[in-house]
NUROLO-573516 format. One record per residue (C-alpha): residue in three letters; chain; x, y, z. Coordinates in steps of 0.05 Angstrom, whole numbers. Last residue first. Layout:
> rest:kette:u:v:w
> Ala:A:X:Y:Z
...
This chain:
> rest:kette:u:v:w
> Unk:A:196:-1720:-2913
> Unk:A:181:-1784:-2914
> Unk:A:230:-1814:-2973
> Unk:A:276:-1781:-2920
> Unk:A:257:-1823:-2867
> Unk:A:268:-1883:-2895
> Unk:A:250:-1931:-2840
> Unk:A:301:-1995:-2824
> Unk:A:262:-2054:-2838
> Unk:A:340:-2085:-2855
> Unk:A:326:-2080:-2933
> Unk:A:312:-2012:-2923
> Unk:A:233:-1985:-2913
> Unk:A:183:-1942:-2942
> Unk:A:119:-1942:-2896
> Unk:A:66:-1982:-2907
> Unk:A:-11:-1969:-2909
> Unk:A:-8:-1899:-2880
> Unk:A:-51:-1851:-2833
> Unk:A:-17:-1776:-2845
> Unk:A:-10:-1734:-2776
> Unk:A:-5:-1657:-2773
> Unk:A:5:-1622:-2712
> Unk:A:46:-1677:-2672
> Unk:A:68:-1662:-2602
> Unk:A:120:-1630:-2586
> Unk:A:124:-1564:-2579
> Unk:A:61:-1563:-2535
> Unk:A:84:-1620:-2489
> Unk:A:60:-1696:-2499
> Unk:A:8:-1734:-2474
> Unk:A:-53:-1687:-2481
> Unk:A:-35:-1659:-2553
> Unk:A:-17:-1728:-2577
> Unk:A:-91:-1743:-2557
> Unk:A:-116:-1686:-2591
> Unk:A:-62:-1707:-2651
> Unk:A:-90:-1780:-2656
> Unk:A:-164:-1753:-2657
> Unk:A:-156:-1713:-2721
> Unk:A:-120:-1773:-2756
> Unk:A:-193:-1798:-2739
> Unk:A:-195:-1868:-2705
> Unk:A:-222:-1937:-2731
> Unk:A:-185:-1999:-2713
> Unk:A:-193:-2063:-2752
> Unk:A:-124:-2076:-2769
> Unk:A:-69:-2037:-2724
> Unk:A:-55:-1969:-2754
> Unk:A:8:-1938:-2796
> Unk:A:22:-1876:-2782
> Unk:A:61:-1826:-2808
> Unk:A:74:-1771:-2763
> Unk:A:90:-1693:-2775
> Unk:A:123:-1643:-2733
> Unk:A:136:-1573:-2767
> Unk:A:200:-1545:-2777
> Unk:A:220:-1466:-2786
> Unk:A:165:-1444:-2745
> Unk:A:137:-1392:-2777
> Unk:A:136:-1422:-2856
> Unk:A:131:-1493:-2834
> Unk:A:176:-1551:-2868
> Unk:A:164:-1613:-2852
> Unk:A:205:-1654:-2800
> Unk:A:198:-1731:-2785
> Unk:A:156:-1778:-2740
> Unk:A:151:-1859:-2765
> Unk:A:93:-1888:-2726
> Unk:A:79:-1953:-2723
> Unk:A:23:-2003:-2696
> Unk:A:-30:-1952:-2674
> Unk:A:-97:-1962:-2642
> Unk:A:-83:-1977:-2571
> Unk:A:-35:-1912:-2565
> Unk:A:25:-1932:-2536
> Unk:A:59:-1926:-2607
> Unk:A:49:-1852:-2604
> Unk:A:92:-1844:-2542
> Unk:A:153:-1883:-2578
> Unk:A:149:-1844:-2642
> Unk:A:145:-1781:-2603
> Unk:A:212:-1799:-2563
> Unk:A:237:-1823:-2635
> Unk:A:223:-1756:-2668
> Unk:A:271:-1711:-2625
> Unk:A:254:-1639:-2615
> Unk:A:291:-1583:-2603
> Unk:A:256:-1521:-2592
> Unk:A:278:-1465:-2632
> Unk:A:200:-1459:-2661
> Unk:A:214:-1534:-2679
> Unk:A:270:-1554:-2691
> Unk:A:274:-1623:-2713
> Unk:A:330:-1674:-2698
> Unk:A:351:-1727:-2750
> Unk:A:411:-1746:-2711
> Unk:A:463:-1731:-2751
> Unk:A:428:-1658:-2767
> Unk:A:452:-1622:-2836
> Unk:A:498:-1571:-2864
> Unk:A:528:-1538:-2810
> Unk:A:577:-1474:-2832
> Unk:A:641:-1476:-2793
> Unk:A:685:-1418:-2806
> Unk:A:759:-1426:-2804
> Unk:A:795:-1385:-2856
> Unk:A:792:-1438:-2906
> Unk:A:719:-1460:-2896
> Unk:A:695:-1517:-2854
> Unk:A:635:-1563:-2869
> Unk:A:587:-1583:-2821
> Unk:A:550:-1649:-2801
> Unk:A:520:-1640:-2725
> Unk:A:514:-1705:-2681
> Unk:A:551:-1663:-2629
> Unk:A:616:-1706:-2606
> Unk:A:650:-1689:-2545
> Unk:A:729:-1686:-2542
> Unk:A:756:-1695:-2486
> Unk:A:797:-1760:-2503
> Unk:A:730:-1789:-2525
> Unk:A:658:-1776:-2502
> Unk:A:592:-1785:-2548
> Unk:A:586:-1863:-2531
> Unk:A:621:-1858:-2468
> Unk:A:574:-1804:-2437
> Unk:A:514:-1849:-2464
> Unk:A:545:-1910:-2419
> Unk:A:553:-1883:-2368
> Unk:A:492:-1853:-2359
> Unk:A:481:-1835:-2280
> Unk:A:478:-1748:-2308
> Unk:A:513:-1751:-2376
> Unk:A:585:-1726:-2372
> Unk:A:633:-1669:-2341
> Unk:A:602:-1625:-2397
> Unk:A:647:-1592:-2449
> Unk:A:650:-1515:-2446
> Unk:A:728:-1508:-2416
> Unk:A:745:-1544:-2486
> Unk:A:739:-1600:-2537
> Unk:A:686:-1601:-2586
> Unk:A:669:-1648:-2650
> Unk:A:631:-1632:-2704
> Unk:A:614:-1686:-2760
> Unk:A:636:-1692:-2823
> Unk:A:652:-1648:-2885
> Unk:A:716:-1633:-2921
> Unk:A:774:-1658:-2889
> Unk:A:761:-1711:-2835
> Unk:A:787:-1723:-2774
> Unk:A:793:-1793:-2744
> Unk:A:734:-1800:-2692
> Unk:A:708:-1872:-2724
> Unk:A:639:-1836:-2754
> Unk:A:683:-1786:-2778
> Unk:A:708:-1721:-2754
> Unk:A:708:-1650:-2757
> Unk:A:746:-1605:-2709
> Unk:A:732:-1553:-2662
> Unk:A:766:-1520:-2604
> Unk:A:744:-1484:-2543
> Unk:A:784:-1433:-2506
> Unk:A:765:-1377:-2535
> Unk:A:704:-1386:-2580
> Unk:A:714:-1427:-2639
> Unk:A:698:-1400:-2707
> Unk:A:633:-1380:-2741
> Unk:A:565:-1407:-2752
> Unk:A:564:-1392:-2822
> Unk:A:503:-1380:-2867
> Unk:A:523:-1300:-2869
> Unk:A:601:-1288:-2857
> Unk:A:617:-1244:-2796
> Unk:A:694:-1210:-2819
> Unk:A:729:-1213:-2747
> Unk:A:737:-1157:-2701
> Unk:A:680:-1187:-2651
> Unk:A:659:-1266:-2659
> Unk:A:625:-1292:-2706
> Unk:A:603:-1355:-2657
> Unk:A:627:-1427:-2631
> Unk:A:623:-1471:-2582
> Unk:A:563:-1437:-2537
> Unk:A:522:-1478:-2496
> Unk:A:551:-1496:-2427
> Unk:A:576:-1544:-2483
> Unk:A:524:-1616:-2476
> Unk:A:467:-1559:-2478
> Unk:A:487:-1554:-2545
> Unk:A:523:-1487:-2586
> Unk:A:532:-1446:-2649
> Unk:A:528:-1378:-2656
> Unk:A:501:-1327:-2711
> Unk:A:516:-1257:-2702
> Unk:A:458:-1210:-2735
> Unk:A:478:-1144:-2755
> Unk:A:447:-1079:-2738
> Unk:A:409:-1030:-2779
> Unk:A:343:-1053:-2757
> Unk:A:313:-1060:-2829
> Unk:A:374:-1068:-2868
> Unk:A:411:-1116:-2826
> Unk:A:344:-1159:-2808
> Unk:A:340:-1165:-2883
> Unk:A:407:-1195:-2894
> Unk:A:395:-1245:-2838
> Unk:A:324:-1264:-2856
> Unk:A:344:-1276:-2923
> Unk:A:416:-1317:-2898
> Unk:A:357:-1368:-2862
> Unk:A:391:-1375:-2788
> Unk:A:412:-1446:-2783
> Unk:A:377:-1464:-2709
> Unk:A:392:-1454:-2633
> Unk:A:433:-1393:-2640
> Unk:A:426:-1316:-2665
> Unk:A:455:-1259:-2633
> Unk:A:431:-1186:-2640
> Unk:A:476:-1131:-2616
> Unk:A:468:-1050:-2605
> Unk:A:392:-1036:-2606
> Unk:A:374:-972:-2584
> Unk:A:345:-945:-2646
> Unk:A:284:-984:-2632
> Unk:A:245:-1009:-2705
> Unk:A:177:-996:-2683
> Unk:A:113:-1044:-2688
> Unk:A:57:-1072:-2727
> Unk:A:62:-1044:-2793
> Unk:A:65:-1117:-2828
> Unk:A:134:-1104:-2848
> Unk:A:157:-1082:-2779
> Unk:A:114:-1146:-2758
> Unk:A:136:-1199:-2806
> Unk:A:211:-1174:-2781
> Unk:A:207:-1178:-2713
> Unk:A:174:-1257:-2729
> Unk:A:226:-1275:-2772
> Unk:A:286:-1249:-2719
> Unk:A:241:-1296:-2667
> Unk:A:234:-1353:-2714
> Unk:A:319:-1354:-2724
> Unk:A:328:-1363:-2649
> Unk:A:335:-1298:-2603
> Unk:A:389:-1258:-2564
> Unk:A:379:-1185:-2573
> Unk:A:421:-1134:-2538
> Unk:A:409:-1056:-2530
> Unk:A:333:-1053:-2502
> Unk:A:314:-976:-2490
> Unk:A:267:-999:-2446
> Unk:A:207:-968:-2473
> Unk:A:221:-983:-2556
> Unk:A:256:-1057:-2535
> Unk:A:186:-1063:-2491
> Unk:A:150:-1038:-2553
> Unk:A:183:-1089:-2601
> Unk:A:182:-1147:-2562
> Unk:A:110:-1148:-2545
> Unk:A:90:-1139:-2617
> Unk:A:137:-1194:-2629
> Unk:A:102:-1244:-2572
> Unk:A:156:-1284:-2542
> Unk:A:129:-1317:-2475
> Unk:A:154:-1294:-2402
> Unk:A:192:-1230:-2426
> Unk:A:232:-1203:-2376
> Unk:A:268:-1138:-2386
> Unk:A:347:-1153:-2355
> Unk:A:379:-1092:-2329
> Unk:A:465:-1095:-2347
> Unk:A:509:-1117:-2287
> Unk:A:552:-1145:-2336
> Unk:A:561:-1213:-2292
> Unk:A:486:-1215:-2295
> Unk:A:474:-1209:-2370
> Unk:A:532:-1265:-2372
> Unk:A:491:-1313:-2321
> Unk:A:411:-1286:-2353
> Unk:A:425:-1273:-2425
> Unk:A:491:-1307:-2460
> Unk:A:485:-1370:-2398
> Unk:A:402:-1377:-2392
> Unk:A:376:-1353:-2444
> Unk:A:424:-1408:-2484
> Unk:A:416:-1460:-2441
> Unk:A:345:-1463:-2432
> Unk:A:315:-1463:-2370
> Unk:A:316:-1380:-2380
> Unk:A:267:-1388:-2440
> Unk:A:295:-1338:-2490
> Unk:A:260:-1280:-2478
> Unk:A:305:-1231:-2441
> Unk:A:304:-1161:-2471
> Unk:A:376:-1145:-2449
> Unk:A:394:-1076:-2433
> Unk:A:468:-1045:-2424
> Unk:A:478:-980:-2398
> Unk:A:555:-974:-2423
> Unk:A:543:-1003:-2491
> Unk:A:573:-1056:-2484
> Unk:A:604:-1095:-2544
> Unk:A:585:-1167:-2543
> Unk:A:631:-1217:-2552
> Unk:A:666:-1223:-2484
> Unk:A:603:-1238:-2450
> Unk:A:604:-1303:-2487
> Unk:A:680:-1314:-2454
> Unk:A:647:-1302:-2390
> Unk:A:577:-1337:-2391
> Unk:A:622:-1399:-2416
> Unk:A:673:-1390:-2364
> Unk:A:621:-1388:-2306
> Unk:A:580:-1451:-2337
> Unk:A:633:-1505:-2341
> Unk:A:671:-1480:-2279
> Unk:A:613:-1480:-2245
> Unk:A:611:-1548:-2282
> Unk:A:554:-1570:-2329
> Unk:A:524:-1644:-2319
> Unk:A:474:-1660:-2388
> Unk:A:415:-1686:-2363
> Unk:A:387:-1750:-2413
> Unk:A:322:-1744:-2437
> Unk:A:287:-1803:-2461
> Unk:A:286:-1818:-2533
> Unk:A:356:-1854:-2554
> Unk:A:377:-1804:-2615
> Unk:A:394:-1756:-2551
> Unk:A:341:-1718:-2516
> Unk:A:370:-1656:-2469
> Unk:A:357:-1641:-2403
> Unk:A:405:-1582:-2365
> Unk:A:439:-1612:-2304
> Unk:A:464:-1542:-2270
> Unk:A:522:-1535:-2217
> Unk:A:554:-1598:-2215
> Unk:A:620:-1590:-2175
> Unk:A:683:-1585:-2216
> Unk:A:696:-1508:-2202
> Unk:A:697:-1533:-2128
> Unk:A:634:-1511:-2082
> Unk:A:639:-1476:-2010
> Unk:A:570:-1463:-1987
> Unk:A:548:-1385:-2006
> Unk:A:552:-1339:-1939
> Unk:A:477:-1315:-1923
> Unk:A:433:-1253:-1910
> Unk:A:370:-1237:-1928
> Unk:A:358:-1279:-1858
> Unk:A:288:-1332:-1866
> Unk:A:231:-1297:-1821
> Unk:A:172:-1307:-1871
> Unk:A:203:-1348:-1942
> Unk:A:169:-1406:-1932
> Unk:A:95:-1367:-1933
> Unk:A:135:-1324:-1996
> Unk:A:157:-1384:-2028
> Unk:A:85:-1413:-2030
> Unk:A:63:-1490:-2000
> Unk:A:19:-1523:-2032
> Unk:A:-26:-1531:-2100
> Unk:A:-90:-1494:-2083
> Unk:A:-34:-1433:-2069
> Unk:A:-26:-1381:-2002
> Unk:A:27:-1339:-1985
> Unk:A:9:-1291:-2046
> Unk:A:70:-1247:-2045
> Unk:A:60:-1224:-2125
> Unk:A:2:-1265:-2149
> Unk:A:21:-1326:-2199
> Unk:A:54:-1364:-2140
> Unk:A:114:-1401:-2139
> Unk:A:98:-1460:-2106
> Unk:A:141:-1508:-2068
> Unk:A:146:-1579:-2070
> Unk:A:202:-1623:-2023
> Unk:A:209:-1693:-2024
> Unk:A:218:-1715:-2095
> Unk:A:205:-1786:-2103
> Unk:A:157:-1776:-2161
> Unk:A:91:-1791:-2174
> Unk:A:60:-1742:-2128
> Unk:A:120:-1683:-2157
> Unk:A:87:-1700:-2230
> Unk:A:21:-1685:-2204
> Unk:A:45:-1627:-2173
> Unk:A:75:-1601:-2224
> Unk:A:14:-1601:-2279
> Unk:A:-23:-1580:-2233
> Unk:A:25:-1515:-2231
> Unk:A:43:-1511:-2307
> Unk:A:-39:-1500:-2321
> Unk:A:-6:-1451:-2382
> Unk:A:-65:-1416:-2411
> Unk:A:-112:-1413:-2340
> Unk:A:-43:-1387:-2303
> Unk:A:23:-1426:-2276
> Unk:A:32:-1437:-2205
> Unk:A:104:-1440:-2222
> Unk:A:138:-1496:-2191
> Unk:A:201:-1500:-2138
> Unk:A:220:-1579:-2128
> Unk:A:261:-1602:-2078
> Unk:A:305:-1671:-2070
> Unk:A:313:-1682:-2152
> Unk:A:346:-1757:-2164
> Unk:A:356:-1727:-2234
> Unk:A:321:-1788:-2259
> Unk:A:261:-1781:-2211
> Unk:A:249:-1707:-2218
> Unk:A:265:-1709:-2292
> Unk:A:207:-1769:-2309
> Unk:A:161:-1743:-2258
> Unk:A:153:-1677:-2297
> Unk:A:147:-1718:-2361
> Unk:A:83:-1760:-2335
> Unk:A:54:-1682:-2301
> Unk:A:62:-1653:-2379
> Unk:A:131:-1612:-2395
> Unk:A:113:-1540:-2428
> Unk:A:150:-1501:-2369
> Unk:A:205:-1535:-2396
> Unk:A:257:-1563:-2332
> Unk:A:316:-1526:-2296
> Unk:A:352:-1579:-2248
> Unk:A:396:-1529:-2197
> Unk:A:451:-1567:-2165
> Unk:A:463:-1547:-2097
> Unk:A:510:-1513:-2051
> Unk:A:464:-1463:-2024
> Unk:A:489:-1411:-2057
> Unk:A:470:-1448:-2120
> Unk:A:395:-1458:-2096
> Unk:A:387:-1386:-2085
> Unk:A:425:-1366:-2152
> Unk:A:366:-1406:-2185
> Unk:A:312:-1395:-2139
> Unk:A:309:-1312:-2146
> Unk:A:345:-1319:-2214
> Unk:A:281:-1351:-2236
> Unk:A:225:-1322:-2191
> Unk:A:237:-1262:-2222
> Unk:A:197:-1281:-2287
> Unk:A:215:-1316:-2349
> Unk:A:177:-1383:-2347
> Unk:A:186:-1425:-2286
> Unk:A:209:-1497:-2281
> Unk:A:255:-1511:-2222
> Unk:A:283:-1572:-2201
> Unk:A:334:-1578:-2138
> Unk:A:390:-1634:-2139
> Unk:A:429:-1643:-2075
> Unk:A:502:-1640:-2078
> Unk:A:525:-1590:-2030
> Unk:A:452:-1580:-1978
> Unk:A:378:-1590:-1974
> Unk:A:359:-1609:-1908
> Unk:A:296:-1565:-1905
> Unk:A:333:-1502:-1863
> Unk:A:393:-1504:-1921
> Unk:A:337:-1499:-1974
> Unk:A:305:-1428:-1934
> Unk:A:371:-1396:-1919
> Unk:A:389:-1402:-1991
> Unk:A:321:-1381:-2023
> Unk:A:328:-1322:-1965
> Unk:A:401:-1309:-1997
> Unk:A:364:-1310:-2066
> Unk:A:309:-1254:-2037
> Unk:A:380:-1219:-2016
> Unk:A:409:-1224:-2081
> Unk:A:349:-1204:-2120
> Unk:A:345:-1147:-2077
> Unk:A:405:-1125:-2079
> Unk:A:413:-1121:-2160
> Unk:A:356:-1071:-2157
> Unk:A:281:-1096:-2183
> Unk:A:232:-1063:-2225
> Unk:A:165:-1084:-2228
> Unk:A:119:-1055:-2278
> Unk:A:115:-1115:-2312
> Unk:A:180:-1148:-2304
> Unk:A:244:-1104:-2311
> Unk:A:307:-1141:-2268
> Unk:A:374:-1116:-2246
> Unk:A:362:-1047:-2235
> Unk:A:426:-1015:-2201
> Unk:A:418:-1002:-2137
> Unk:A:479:-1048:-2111
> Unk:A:528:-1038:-2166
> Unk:A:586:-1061:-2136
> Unk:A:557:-1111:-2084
> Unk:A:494:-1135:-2117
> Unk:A:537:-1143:-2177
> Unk:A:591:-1185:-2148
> Unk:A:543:-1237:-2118
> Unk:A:502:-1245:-2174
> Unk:A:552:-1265:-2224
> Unk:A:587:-1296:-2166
> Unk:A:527:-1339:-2162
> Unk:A:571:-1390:-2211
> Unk:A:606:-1417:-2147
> Unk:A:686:-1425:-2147
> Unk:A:724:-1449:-2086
């Protein structure tokens, strides 16, 4: 019997009154977010759903996350967190292929319309079950259905977690491989439990620990190093639905924040705004972490000067629970590098055959991290999967004493704004668009953002449409990180002998 809630479980009873969650001016004990996710529990066993059921969730950082999360894994379940930025055609898309039962949705607000959005995608899916989480504390009433709190009335606070084994699914995180549509990565209890544990290991504590959670919480990294390991450390978590620096910087100030997790255009962002005047450096903070992107080595060595605390850069997919690798605690951090193999794990490079290779190739992982496959893809599991070891699509070199330092993307991902985003899936929505014949999608550069997403387009003959108009319309089919900002109409596009685009001639 293992179930990841023990993170929960075990704080609520040690450590009952202490604060487990900041939001707003709410601050919630470590029992009460138990009990509201024995409720959760109580109220998904009542509607059928039981051990091996999929429940989706998209919610930004609020309470309603661990509320719903650690309620649907006591109940036995799966939990299926999707991007609060997904459109109503993509919402439908995860529902259906992660064969989702339930559905809890954010109600969302006038900036973020997440809760129309849900619905529409829950109509066109064959999930059974939608609840709302409601934008108004308690509100037992929503345009879209049925609340949590109107489900919630007379469920028991109390409830004894379903029996899982360490190899049951716990969390299908979404990820886009080179192929377009998302494919859910399947993480373990085991998978997820060890990975929030050996992370926690890391990170000195500072007895009173506080974590400024801003990472997105459906997102691997928030949610194992911040929200599961956080958890397990019984330290107070200050919510932060959307990263805002000014934001960051007085709630680190007022909360006495002593643990940072961001991606490289957060730690940018901090810094612009110290610069720029427009916050305080806290004196609290004890440990910032870096993931999800190279971290520039400027950023890095001015972040040290300015806060007076190192940066330690990890490395990680969703595909590893995520973390792989990181600079890890009594061993020399080295700027650029993404350090050595966490406990447990190990790394090697390879070759596009799987033989190692010596001085650069491509990063391969075997360990307690790996992911027990892609959810009902067979095939994709067996084309990254061998012996245990799980290939990443990242090219790195390897130094003598160990450290990995990536040097480029196999699978021409972009970051964007720590997002990852994968040109063909926009290549393939563009070219449903009546008036264009091809669409090659690649990188740029962007000072904030770290990558920018630009197309080249080449139009069908006779059509007239603004390159203006092409990115509204991208901007209504696609989410907000990824849909084309800039697009360039072209001729021709360069090309290999085999029609093969030349991307990098593009970028």
């Amino acid at each position: 019997m293992l179930n990841l809630s023990i993170v929960l479980e075990d704080s609520a009873r040690e450590a009952p009154d202490r604060t487990a969650v900041v939001f707003g001016d709410l601050r919630l004990s470590y029992s009460f977010v138990n009990t509201v996710a024995n409720q959760v529990a109580n109220l998904l066993v009542s509607r059928g759903v039981g051990r091996g059921d999929k429940v989706a969730l998209a919610c930004p950082n609020s309470p309603y996350f661990p509320f719903v999360y650690f309620g649907i894994l006591k109940a036995g379940a799966t939990v299926v967190p999707l991007n609060v930025l997904l459109q109503g055609r993509e919402i439908a898309y995860h529902l259906d292929d992660s064969q989702a039962k339930a559905f809890f949705c954010f109600e969302g607000t006038p900036e973020l319309p997440l809760g129309e959005r849900g619905l529409a995608g829950f109509e066109a899916s064959g999930a059974e079950i939608f609840f709302v989480l409601p934008a108004t504390p308690l509100a037992t009433e929503s345009e879209f259905g049925e609340t949590l709190w109107a489900a919630l009335g007379g469920m028991s606070g109390e409830f004894e977690p379903v029996q899982t084994d360490p190899s049951d699914t716990a969390v299908i995180l979404y990820t886009s491989g080179t192929t377009g549509q998302p494919k859910g990565a399947e993480l373990s209890h085991q998978n997820m439990l060890l990975n929030a544990m050996v992370a926690d290991t890391m990170f000195p504590s500072a007895g009173d620990d506080v974590y400024l959670a801003t990472l997105p919480l459906f997102h691997s990294f928030g949610q194992t190093v911040v929200m599961n390991g956080g958890f397990r450390r019984r330290a107070t978590l200050v919510l932060l639905p959307r990263f805002e620096p000014v934001e960051a910087l007085r709630l680190m100030n007022a909360e006495g924040v002593t643990l940072f997790a961001g991606v490289p255009t957060m730690y940018w962002a901090l810094l612009t705004t110290v610069h720029a005047g427009g916050g305080q450096v806290p004196t609290t903070l004890k440990t910032a972490c870096s993931g999800g992107a190279a971290l520039p080595v400027e950023v890095l060595k001015d972040f040290e000067t300015t806060f007076s605390v190192p940066i330690l850069e990890g490395y990680g997919l969703s595909e590893t629970s995520p973390v792989a690798s990181f600079n890890q605690p009594g061993k020399v951090a080295k700027a650029g590098s993404i350090g050595t193999p966490i406990w447990g794990v190990e790394m090697k490079l390879i070759d596009a055959t799987w033989n190692t290779a010596e001085e650069i190739g491509e990063i391969a992982i075997r360990g307690h991290n790996v992911m027990k496959g892609y959810y009902n893809r067979p095939e994709a599991t067996a084309e990254v999967m061998n012996d245990g070891w799980f290939r990443t699509g990242d090219i790195a070199t390897r130094d003598e004493d160990g450290y990995y330092f990536i040097v480029d993307r196999a699978k021409d991902m972009i970051i964007r704004g720590g997002f990852n985003v994968y040109p063909r899936e926009i290549e393939e929505v563009l070219m449903t668009h009546e008036a264009v014949s091809l669409a090659a999608v690649v990188g740029v550069a962007h000072e904030s953002h770290g990558e920018e997403i630009k197309a080249y387009v080449i139009l069908k003959p006779e059509v007239t449409i603004t390159e203006e108009a092409l990115v509204e319309w991208g901007k209504e089919m696609m989410a907000q990180y990824k849909y084309p900002r800039i697009v360039e109409f072209r001729d021709a596009l360069p090309m290999t002998a085999t029609g093969k685009i030349l991307k990098r001639e593009l970028r």
